[in-house]
C-alpha positions, 0 to 999 in steps of 0.5 A: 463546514460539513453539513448535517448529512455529511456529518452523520455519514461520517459519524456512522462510518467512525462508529461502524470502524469502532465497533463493526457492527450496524449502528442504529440512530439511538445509539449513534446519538449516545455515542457522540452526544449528537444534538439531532434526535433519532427521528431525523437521524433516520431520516438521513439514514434513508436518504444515505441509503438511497444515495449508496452510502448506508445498507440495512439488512432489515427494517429493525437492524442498524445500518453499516456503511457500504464499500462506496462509502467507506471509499470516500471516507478513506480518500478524505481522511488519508491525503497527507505524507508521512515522514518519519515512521517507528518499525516496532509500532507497526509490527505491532499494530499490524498484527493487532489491527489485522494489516500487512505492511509492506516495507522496501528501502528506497536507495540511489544505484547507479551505474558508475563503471564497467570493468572489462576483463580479458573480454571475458566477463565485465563487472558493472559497478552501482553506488551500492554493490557490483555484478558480473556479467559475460562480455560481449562488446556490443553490450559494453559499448552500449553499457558505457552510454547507460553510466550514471543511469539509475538500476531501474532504468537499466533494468528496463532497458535491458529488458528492452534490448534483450540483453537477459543476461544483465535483466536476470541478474539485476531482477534477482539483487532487486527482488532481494535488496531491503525488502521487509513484510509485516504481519504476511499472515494478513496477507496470505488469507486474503490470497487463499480467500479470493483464490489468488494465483501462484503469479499474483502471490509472489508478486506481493511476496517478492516486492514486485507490486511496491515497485510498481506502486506510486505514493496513492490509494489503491482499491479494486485495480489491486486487491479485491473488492472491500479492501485498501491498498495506501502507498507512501514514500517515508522515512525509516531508521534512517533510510528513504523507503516505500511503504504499501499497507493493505486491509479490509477497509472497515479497519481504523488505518486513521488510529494506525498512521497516527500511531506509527507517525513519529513527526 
């Protein structure tokens, strides 16, 4: 059970993600039918501030959670797994609530033959397509060893040992290969806001950043400070994928997971 600070912490931030506007003691009481009065709200409200968690631009004016606050709010309130997720609800809400979503489809390529052909080209053959590539037979016989290998150990691999060629072709099917964005507008303003560079944008645009996303929340290492990033593996139409949705923090991403979750 919360106690009486915790829970008023929480109340404000709800009420603050509801409304984005300060929120003052009176009104917190009518909004939640709070039993405290608003003489010991404000008094928690100061030690809330003294504490990091609340600010106030002036004596008279409400309080707004600050950046840490809202920090801790989402770590606690977004630990669960989505499974089953509905694409039309979050192309909607994404737009509605001011979101971009990431969406990539997560499959099983292998490598499961190599043909030579005439010691001209050799074609690698994964679960899910084919690419050809120029022989060498230094590289098939180090190929041959790579056989049921995932893709994206190959690809490292191949970057690795310098083997361009084969990293420049499996770059390409990668970057191109089931990859979904929602709402890039979103996204786009906060590049042009914070001044992202070329690299930084195609990163994002190209699917580079979900690849190297893991299934977690993600702040200042990825986007600018007062925003969120939250990676999930899910289900869609079908399909393992990874999913990476990112905003401002103060938007209600409690009301969107609930929205787009059909288990």
């Amino acid at each position: 059970m919360i106690d009486k600070k915790e829970f008023l912490l929480q109340s404000i931030i709800k009420a603050y993600i509801e409304h984005l506007e300060p929120i003052g003691s009176s009104q917190l009481k009518t909004m939640y039918d709070i039993a405290y009065s608003p003489a010991t709200i404000r008094g928690y409200f100061k030690k809330l501030g003294d504490e990091g968690f609340l600010a106030q631009e002036h004596a008279s004016s409400g309080r707004t959670p600050t950046t840490e606050a809202l920090k801790q709010y989402w770590d606690n309130k977004l630990n669960f797994r989505l499974s089953f997720i509905d694409l039309e609800t979050i192309e909607y809400l994404a737009k509605r609530i001011g979101l971009t979503v990431f969406i990539k489809k997560l499959k099983s390529d292998k490598l499961k033959n190599i043909i030579n052909i005439q010691d001209k080209y050799m074609i690698l053959e994964f679960d899910n397509f084919p690419i050809t590539i120029k022989f060498s037979s230094a590289l098939y016989r180090f190929l041959l060893d790579l056989i049921d290998l995932e893709i994206n150990h190959i690809l490292k691999i191949s970057r690795d040992v310098g083997a361009y060629e084969l990293y420049e072709q499996l770059s390409i099917f990668l970057k191109n290969r089931d990859f979904s964005i929602y709402n890039s507008k979103e996204f786009l303003n906060i590049a042009l806001s914070y001044d992202f560079d070329e690299r930084v944008i195609n990163s994002y645009l190209n699917g580079e950043v979900i690849d190297k996303c893991q299934e977690a929340i993600y702040y200042e290492e990825l986007l600018p400070m007062g925003y969120i990033g939250i990676c999930h593996h899910c289900n869609v139409n079908g399909n393992d994928s990874k999913m990476l949705v990112i905003g401002e923090l103060s938007k209600d991403y409690e009301y969107f997971y609930n929205q787009i979750s059909m288990s």
